[in-house]
Each structure stands twice: as C-alpha cells, then as structure tokens.
PASEBA-1860 file (N, C-alpha, C; in nm, 3 decimals):
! residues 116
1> XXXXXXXX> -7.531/-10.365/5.541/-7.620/-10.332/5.432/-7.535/-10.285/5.314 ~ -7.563/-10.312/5.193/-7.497/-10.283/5.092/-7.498/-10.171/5.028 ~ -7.459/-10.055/5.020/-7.485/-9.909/4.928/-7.626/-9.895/4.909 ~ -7.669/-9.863/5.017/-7.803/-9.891/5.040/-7.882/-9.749/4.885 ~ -7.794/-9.605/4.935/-7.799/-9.471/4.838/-7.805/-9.564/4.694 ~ -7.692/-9.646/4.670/-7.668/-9.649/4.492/-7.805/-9.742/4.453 ~ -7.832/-9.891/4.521/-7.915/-9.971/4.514/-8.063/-9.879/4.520 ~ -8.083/-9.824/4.589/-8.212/-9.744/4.604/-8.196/-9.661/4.409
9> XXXXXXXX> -8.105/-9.508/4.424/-8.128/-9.518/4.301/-8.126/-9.582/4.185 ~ -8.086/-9.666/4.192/-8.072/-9.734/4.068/-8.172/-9.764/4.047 ~ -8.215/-9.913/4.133/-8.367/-9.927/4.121/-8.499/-9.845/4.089 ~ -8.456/-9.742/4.130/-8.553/-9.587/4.081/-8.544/-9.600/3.960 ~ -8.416/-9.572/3.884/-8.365/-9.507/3.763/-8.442/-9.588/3.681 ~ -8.406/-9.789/3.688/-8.438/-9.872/3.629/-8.606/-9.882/3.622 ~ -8.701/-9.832/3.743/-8.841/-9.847/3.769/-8.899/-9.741/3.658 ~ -8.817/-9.657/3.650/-8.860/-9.488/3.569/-8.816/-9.537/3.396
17> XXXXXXXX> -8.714/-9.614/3.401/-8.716/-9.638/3.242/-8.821/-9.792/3.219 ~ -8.912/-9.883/3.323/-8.980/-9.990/3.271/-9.107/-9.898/3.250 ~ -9.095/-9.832/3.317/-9.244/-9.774/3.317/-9.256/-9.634/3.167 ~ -9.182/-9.610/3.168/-9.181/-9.538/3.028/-9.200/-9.590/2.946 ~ -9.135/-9.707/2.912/-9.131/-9.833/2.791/-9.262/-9.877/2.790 ~ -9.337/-9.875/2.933/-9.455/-9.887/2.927/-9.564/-9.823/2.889 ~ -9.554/-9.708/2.940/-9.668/-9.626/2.928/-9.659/-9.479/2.835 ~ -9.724/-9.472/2.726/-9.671/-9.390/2.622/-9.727/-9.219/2.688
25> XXXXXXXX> -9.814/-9.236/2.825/-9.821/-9.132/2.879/-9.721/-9.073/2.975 ~ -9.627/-9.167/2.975/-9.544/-9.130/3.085/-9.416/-9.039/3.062 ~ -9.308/-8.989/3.179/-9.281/-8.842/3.169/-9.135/-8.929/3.134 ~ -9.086/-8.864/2.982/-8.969/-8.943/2.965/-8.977/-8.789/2.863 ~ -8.772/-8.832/2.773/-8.742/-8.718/2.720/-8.761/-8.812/2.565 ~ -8.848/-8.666/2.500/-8.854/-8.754/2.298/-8.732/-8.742/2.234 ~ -8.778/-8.809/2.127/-8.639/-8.828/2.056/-8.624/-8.705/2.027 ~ -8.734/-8.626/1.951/-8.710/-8.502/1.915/-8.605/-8.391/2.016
33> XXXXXXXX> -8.659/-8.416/2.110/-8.589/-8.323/2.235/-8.431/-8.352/2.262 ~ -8.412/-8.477/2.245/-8.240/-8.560/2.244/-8.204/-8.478/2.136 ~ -8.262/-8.531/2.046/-8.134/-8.458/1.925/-8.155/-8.311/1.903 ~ -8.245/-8.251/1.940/-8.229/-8.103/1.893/-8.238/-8.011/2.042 ~ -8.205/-8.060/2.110/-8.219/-7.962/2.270/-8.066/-8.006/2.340 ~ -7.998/-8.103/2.269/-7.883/-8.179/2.344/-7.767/-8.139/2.266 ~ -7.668/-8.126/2.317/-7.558/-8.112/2.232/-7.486/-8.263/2.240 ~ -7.394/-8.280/2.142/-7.351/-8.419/2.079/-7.308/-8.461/2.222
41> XXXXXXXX> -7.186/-8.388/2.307/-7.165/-8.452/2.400/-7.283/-8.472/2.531 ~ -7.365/-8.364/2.554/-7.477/-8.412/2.624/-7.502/-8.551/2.592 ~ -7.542/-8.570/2.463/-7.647/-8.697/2.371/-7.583/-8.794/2.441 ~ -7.386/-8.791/2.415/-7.317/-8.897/2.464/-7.311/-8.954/2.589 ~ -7.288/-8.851/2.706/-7.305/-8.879/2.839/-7.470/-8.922/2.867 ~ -7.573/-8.878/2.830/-7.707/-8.948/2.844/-7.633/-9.102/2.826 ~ -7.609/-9.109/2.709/-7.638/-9.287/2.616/-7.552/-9.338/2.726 ~ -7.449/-9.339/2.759/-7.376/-9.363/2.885/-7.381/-9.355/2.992
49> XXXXXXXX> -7.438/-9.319/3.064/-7.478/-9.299/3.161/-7.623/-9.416/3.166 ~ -7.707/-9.412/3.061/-7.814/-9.482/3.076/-7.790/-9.617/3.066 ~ -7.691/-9.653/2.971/-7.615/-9.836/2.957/-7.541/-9.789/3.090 ~ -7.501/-9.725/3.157/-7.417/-9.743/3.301/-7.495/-9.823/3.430 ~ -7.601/-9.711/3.419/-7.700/-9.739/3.487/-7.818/-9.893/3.493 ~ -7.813/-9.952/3.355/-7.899/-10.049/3.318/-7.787/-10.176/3.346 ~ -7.664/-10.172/3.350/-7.543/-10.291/3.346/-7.549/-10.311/3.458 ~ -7.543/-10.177/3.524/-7.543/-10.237/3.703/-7.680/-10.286/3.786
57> XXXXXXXX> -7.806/-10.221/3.736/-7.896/-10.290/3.747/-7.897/-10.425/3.747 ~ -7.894/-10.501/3.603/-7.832/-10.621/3.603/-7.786/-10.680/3.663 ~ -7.654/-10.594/3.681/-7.574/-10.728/3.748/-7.632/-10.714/3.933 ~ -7.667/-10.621/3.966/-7.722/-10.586/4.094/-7.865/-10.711/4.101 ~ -7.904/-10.737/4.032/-8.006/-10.840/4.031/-7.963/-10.955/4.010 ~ -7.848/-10.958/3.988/-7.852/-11.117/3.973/-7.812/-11.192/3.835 ~ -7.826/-11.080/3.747/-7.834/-11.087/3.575/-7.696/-11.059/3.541 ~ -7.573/-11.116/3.549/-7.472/-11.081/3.528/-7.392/-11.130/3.408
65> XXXXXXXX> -7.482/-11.189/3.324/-7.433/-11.266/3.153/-7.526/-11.101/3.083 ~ -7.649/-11.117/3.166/-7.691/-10.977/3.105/-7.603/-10.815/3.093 ~ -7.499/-10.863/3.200/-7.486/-10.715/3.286/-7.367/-10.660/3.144 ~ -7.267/-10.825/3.159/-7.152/-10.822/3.058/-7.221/-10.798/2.945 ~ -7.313/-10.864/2.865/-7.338/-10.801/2.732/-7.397/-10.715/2.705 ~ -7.470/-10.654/2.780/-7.446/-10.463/2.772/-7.359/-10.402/2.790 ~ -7.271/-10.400/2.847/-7.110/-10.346/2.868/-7.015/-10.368/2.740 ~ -7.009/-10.538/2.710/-6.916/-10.545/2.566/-6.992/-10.458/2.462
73> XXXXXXXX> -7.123/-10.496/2.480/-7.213/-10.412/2.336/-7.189/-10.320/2.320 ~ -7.187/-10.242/2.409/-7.195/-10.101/2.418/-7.058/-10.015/2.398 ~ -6.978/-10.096/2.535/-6.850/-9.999/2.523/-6.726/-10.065/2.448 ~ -6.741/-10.210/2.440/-6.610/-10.303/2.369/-6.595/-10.348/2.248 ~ -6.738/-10.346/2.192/-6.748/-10.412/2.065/-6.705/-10.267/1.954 ~ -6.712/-10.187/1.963/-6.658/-10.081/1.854/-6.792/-10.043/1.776 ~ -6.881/-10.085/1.813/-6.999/-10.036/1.706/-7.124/-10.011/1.828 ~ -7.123/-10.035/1.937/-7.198/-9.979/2.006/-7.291/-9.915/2.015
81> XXXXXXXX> -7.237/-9.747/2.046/-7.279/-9.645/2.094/-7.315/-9.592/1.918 ~ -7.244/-9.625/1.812/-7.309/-9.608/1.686/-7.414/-9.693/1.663 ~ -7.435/-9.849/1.624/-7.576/-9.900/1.667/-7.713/-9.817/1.755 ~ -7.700/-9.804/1.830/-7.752/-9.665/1.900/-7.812/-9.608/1.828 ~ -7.702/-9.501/1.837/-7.760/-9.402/1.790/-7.829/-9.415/1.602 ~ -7.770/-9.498/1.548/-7.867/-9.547/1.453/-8.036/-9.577/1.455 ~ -8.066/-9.665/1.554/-8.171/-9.694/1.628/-8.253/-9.584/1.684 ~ -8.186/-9.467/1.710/-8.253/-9.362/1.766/-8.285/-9.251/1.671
89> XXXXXXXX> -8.226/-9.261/1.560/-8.202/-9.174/1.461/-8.366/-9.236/1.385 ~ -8.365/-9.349/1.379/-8.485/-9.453/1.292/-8.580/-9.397/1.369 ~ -8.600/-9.443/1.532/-8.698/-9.389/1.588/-8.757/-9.262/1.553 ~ -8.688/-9.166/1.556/-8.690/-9.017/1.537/-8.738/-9.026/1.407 ~ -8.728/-9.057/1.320/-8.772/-9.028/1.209/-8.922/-9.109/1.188 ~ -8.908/-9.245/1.263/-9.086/-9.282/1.241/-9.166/-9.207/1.331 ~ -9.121/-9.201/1.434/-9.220/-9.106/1.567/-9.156/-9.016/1.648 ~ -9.093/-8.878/1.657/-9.028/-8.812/1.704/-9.101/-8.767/1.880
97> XXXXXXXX> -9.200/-8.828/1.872/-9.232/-8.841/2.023/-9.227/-8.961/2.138 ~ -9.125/-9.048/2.063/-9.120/-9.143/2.136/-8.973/-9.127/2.195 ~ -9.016/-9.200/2.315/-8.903/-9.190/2.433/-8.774/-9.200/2.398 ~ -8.709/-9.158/2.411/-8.539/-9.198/2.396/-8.530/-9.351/2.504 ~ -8.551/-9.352/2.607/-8.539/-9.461/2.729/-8.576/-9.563/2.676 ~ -8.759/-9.593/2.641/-8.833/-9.687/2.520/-8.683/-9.727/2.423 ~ -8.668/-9.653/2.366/-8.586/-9.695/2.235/-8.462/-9.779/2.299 ~ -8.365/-9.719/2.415/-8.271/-9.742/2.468/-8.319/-9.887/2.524
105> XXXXXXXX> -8.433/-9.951/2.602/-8.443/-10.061/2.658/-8.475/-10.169/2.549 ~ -8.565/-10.107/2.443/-8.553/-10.209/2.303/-8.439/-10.234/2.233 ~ -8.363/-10.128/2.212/-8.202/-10.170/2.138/-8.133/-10.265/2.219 ~ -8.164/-10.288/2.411/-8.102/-10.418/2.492/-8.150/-10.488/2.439 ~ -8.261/-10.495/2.447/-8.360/-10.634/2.445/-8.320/-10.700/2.360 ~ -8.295/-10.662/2.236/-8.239/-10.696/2.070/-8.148/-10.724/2.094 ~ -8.046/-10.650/2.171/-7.875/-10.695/2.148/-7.856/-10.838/2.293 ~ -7.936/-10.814/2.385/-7.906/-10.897/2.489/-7.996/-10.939/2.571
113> XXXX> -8.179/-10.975/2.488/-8.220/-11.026/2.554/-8.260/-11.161/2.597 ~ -8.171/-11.206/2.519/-8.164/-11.336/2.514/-8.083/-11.433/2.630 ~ -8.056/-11.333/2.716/-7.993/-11.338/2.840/-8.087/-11.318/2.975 ~ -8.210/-11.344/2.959/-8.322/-11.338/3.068/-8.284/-11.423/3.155
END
C-alpha cells in the first residue's frame, strides 16, 4: 500500500479546499484574517505549504503536467508567490471575507488550468 497517512491527508486537505471554493458557508480562513492575524512569514509558509499540498495532489492523481505547472509557477518562475499574493491582496480589497483557499484554487485554475 502506498503512504497510505500522506494519501489519506492530502486527499482531506484537497476535499477541504474544493469544498470551500464551493460553498461560501464553509469553514475556511478570510482574507481579512491572512493578512492581519498572520505574520509575513506565517502568510508565506501558508502560500507554501498550500501549492505543496495541491502539486502533490496532482500529481498523486494522475495530473502530473498539472502537478509541474504549479511547482514552476509558483516556486521557479520568479514571480510566483508575488502573483499571489497580488491576487489576494485584490481579493481582500473587493471582499475581505472571502476565503484565502477560494482565491488560492482560482489563481491555479488561471495559471494551470488548462492542464485538466
């Protein structure tokens, strides 16, 4: 059996950010709360940790053109994790109650969903 622990969470992690994106009732952290409850390096290890988590998803499914262009996007291309946080900064300012996760799975979608 394969890392049965990592595959289980992950799949969690990944089920907990579709369903946020989904449901505007659901228990996720706002933008408001990221930027003013987080310190810069908190903010950073979140954003990382969450493209960590979503690459291996990917490629754990099968999606592995997906898996790489969240990985170059994010950590190789040099504009990344600034793209980002641009995107989250916009969010925050049109609706400061919307999900950080929401925002994080739309900034893929845009940069790499063309990789379904």
């Amino acid at each position: 059996m394969k890392h049965p622990f990592i595959s289980v969470a992950m799949i969690s992690l990944f089920s907990l950010c579709l369903m946020i994106a989904r449901c505007p009732d659901a228990f996720g952290m706002p933008i408001a709360d990221y930027k003013e409850k987080m310190s810069f390096d908190e903010r950073a290890g979140f954003l990382s940790g969450a493209i960590s988590a979503l690459s291996f998803q990917y490629a754990y499914e099968g999606k592995g053109a997906k898996s790489t262009c969240v990985t170059d996007w994010f950590y190789r291309s040099g504009h990344g994790s600034e793209d980002m946080v641009v995107e989250l900064m916009k969010a925050r300012l049109a609706d400061p109650s919307l999900h950080v996760e929401a925002v994080i799975l739309a900034v893929i979608k845009k940069q790499c969903g063309h990789l379904e």
